[in-house]
PLY file of the C-alpha trace (Angstrom):
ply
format ascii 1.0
element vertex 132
property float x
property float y
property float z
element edge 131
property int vertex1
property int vertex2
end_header
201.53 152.32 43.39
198.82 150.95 45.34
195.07 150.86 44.17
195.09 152.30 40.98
192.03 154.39 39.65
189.44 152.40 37.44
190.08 153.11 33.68
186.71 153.68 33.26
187.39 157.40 35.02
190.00 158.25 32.06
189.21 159.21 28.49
187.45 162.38 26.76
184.33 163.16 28.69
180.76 161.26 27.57
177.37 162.50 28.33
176.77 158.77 29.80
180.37 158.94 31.61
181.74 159.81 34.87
185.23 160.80 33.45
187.25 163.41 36.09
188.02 166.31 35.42
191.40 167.60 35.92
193.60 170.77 36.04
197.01 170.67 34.01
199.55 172.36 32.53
199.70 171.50 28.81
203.12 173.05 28.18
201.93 176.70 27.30
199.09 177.08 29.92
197.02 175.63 32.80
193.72 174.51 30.77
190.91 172.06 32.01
191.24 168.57 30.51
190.87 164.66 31.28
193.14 161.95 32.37
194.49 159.34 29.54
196.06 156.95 31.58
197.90 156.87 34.92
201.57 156.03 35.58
202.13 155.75 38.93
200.70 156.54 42.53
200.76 160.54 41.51
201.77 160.88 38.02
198.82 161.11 34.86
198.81 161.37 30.87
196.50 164.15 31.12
194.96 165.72 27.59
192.80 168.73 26.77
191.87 167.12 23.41
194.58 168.64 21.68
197.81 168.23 23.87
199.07 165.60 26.26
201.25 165.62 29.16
202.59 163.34 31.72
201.90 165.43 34.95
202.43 165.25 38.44
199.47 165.97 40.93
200.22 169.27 43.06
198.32 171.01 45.80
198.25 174.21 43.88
195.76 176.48 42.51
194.98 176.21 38.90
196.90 179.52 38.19
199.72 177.96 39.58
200.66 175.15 38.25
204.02 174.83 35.83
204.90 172.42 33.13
204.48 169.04 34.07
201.58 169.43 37.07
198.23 169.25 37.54
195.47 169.49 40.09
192.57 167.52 41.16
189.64 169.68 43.50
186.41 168.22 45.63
183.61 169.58 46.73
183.94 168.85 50.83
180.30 169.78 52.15
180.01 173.03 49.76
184.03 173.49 50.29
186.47 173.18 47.61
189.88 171.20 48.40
192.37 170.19 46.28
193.42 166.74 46.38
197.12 165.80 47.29
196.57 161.71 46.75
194.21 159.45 44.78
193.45 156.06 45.06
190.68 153.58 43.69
188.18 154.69 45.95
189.81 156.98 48.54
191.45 160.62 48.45
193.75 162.11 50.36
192.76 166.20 50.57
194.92 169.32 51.42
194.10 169.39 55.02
195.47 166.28 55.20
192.71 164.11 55.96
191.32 161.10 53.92
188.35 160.58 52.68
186.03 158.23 50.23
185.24 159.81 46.87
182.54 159.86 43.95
180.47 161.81 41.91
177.81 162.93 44.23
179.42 164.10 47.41
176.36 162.15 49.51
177.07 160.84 52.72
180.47 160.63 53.99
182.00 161.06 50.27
183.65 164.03 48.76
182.86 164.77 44.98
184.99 165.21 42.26
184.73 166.59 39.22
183.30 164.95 36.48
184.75 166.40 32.93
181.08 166.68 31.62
179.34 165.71 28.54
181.67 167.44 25.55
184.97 167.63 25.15
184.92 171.45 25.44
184.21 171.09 29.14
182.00 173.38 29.13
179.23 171.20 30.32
181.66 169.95 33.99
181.09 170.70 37.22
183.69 173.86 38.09
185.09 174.36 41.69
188.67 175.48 40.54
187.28 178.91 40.55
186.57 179.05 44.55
190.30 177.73 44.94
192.20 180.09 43.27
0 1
1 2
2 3
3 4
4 5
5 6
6 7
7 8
8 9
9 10
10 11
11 12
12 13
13 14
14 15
15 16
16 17
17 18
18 19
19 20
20 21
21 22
22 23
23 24
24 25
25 26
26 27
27 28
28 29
29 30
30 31
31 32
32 33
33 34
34 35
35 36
36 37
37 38
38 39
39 40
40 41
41 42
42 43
43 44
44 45
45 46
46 47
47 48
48 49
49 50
50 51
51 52
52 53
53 54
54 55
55 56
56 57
57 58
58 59
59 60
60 61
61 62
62 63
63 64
64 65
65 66
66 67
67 68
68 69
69 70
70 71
71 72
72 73
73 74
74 75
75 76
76 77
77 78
78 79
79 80
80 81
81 82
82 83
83 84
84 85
85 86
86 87
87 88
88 89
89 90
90 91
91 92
92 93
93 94
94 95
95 96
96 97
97 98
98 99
99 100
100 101
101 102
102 103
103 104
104 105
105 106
106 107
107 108
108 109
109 110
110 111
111 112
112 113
113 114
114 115
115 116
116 117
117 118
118 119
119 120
120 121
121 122
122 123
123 124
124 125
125 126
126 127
127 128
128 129
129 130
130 131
């Protein structure tokens, strides 16, 4: 599976926490949510507080995606790209480069998006809508 991503990025979002935020399909719709746990190199438990789903990541747009997928999207210098890989402490983006990744997008990171301070989401950062 290779390096796995810390547990300490998974659970409902926490105004002290830097849980990501992720895309999914939750077997009706594609709704914002969190990841519970991961299951191998590509595949997540992903919840949106009241579902769960095993999902695959996809390099789709959040209107997109079908039972059973999700998406992951970074801010690249002010442009949003999905991701088509994640590791421990590198991402593999769209355009198929790879780069580091955290929460700020300084230096020579990308940043992904943290799931916010309540489990609404409404308090996340929210790139999905410039890649749709």
């Amino acid at each position: 599976m290779g390096r796995p991503l810390n547990k300490r990025y998974f659970g409902e979002p926490t105004a002290a926490g830097n849980e990501i935020k992720v895309q999914f399909h939750n077997g009706t719709s594609s709704v914002p949510g969190w990841i519970v746990k991961q299951t191998g190199s590509k595949r997540f438990v992903c919840s949106d507080g009241t579902n769960e789903e095993t999902c695959y990541l996809v390099d789709k747009a959040a209107g997109a995606l079908a039972d059973g997928e999700m998406s992951l999207t970074v801010d690249d210098n002010g442009a949003p790209k999905q991701v088509v890989k994640i590791a421990g402490r590198k991402v593999t983006l769209d355009d198929g480069t790879t780069q580091a990744w955290d929460f700020t997008g300084t230096g020579t990171t990308v940043e992904i998006e943290e799931a916010g301070d309540d489990s609404a989401l409404t308090n996340a950062d929210n790139f999905e809508g410039d890649v749709e």
